[in-house]
N, C-alpha and C positions, 0 to 999 in steps of 0.2 A: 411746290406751288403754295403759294401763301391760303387763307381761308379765303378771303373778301378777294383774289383772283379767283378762288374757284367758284365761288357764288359768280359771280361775273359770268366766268364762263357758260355756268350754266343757264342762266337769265338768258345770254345770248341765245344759247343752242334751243334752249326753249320757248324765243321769240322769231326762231328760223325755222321749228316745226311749226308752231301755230301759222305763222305763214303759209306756209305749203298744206297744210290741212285745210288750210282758206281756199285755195287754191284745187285741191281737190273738191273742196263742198260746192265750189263752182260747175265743177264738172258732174258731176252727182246730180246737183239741181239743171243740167244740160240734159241728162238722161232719165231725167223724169222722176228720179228716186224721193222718197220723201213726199211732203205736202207743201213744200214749200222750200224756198233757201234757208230759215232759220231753222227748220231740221236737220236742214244737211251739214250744215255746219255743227250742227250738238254731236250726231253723227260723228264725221269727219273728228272732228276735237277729239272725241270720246275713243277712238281707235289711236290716233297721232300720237295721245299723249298717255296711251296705255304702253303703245311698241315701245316710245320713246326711251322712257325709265327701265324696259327691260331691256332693249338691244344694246343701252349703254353700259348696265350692271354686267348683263350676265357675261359680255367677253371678258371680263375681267376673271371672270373664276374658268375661265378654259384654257387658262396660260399654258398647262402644260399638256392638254390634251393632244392626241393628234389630229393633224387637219380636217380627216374625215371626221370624226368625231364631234369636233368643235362645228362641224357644217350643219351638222345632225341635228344637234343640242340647240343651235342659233336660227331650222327651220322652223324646231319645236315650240321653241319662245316665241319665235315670231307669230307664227299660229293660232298656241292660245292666247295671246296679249289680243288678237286684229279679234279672238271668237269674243274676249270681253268687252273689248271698245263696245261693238256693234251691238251686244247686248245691253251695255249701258248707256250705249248711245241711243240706242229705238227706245227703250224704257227712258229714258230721259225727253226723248221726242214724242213720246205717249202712241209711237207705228209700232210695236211687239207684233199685230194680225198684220198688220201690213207690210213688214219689211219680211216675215218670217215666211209667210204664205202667198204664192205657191215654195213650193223648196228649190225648184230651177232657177227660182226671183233670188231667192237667198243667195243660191250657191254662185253665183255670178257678180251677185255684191259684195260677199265674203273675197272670194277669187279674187276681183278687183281692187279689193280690199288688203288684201293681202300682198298683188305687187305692188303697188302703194307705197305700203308696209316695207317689204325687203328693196325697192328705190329709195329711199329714205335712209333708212337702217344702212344701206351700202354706203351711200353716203358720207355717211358720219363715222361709219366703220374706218374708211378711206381716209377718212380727215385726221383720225387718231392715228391712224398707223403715220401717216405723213408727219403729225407735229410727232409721234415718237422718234420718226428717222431723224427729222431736223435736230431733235433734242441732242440723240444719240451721235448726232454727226459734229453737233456744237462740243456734245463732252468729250466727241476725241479731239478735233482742234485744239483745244483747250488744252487735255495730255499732251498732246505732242507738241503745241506753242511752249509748255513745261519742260519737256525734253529738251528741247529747241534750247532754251534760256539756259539747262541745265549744263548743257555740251557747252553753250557760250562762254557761259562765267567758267565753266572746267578748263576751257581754250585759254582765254586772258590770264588764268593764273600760270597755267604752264608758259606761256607766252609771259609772263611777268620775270616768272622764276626763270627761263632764260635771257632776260636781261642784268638781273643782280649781280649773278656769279659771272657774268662775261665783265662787268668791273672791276669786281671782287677779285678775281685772279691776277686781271693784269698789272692793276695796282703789287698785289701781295711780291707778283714777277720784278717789279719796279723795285720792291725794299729787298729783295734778296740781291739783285744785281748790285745795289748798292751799301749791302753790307760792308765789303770789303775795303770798295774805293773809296766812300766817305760815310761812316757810321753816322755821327751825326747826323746827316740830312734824311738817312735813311731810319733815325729816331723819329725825327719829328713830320717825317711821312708815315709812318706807323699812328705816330699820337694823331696826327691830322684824319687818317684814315677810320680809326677806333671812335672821333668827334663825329666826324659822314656814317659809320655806324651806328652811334646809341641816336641819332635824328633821326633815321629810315627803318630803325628795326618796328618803332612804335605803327610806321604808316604803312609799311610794307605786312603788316596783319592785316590791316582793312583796305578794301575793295573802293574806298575815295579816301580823298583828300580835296586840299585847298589851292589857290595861287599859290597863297604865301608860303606855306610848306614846302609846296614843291619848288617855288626859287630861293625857301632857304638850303634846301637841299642841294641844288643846283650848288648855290655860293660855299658852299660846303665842299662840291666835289671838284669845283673848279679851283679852289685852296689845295686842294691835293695835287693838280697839274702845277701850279704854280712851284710848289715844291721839287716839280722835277723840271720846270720851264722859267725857272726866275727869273731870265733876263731874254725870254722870248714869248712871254703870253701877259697878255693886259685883257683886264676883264671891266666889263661895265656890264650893270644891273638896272633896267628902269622899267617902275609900274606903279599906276595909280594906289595909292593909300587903298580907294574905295573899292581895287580888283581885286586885294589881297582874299577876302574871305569869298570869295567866288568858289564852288564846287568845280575840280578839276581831278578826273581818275590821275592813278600815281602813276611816275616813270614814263612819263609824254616829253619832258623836254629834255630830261637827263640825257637819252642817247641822240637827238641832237646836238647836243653839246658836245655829245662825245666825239661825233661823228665830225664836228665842225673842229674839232683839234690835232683830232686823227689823220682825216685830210685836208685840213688847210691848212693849222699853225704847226703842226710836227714838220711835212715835208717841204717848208718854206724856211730859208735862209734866216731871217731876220724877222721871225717869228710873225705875230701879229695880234690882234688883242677879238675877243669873242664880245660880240654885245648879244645879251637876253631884254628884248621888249615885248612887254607885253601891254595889251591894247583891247579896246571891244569896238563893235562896229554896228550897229540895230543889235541884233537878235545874237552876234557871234563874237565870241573871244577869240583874236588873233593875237598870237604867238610868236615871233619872231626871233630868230637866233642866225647871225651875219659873223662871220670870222671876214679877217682881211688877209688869208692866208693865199696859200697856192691856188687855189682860185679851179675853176673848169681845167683849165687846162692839164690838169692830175687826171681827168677824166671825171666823167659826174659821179658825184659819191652819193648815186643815192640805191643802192644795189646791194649794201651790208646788210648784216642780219638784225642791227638795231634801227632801222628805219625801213626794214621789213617787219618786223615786229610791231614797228608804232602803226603802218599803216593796217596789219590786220587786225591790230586793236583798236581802232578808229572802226572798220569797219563793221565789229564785233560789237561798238555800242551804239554806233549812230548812223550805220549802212553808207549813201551817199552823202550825207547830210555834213560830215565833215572832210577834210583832205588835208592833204601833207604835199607840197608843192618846191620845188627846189628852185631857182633862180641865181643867173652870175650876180656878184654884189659889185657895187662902184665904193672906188677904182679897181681893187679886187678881190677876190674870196667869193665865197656863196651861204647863199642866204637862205637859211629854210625859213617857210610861214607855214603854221599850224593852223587853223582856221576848227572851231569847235563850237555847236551853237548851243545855246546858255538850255540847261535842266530844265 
């Protein structure tokens, strides 16, 4: 807590005793005490703001006492703090024979005085302990929102890292099959592959990226299908100039794509071509990625483990706020739409 919060605080707590010592001096000048109300209030004051300064200090130094103890010590203070007030209070109100004599007169003013004193002191007692709970309950939320975040980001990367190498393999599966039967093609699907590499190794360190990375990536990894689909994949790429430097986490559209080749332009006859569009809408970037491939009728492809992955990473940064939606495409194929609202 800053200084000028604590002075505050205290101002306050020390304009909500003087309160109630008013309040008390009322009741005092109801029982007759004193010569008047402006006694009873010097009075009154003069105890309020004697317990005050000690009921708030001294639990401080009884942190580690035990309970009984600490009750002992906190009826002690209270006691003599309420025997000073009233001595400086009557000496201030010029009543010393009058409030002291008879001693039944005293002991009844003291007594009343004194629970007063520990209703008060309770009080404030109560209110400290309460903002320390609040405190303490705030600082664990706090940990544990930290935890929370911590597990998350630990989640997406393992969730990342199982996306990379499920490429990575099947590609590398691709150059070996193809050693034998045509070297060449299976050259310059290696060289193609090693260019999709030195692009993704830089972005695949960090936790964002852009648009435009992530569909130069894309145009990178769909050049490597091409090399095994020449004369059955056609690609198209469209997105505003001004979306390109848009913040966008990595590996969101990649396994779309993959997924939109996998099943709909591999197991269709006469192949089909993949369109990536990308779009904003108010507050949200939509995504779009349509093959005109084998269509629904493969059955919905949306159940693989790379758009299982997109969707718990989706939920991992932005809970409901984003989705991942599948749709048949006209005339055919299917279309996923990514929907993700802007940083």
């Amino acid at each position: 807590m800053s200084c000028a919060s604590a002075c505050l605080l205290l101002a306050r707590e020390a304009g909500i005793v003087a309160g109630l010592n008013s309040l008390i001096a009322l009741f005092m000048h109801g029982l007759g005490v004193g010569s008047g109300l402006g006694s009873c209030l010097l009075i009154a004051q003069a105890v309020g703001l004697s317990v005050y300064p000690a009921m708030r200090l001294v639990p401080r130094w009884l942190g580690h006492w035990p309970p009984l103890g600490q009750f002992a010590a906190l009826a002690a203070t209270l006691a003599l703090a309420t025997g000073l007030g009233l001595a400086v209070g009557s000496r201030l109100a010029g009543l010393d024979a009058v409030l002291w004599q008879p001693p039944a007169r005293f002991w009844s003013i003291y007594g009343a005085s004194v629970g007063f004193g520990a209703a008060i002191s309770t009080v404030f007692i109560s209110r400290k302990r309460l903002a320390a709970a609040r405190s303490q309950a705030q600082e664990e939320r706090l940990c544990r929102l930290a935890r929370e975040k911590g597990l998350a980001e630990m989640r997406l990367v393992l969730l990342q890292a199982q996306i990379e190498p499920h490429f990575l393999f099947n590609t590398l599966a691709t150059v070996d099959s193809l050693l034998e039967e045509n070297p060449s093609q299976a050259r310059a699907l290696l060289q193609e592959l090693v260019t999709f590499l030195r692009l993704t190794m830089q972005a695949l360190r960090s936790p964002d990226s852009t648009v435009g990375q992530e569909l130069d990536l894309v145009a990178s990894f769909l050049a490597i299908f091409r090399q095994r689909l020449p004369d059955r994949l056609r690609v198209a790429i469209e997105a505003p100039p001004g979306l390109r430097s848009r913040p966008l986490p990595p590996l969101l559209i990649q396994p779309l794509v993959e997924n939109a080749i996998r099943h709909g332009i591999e197991p269709a006859k006469a192949g089909g071509e993949v369109l990536v569009r990308v779009s904003e809408s108010g507050a949200r970037l939509i995504i779009e990625v349509a093959d005109t491939g084998a269509g629904m009728g493969q059955g919905l492809p949306g159940s693989g483990v790379g758009l299982a992955n997109v969707r718990e990473r989706l939920a991992a940064l932005h809970g409901n706020a984003a989705s991942l939606s599948l749709f048949e495409n006209r005339p055919c194929g299917v279309r996923a739409v990514l929907e993700i609202p802007w940083a």
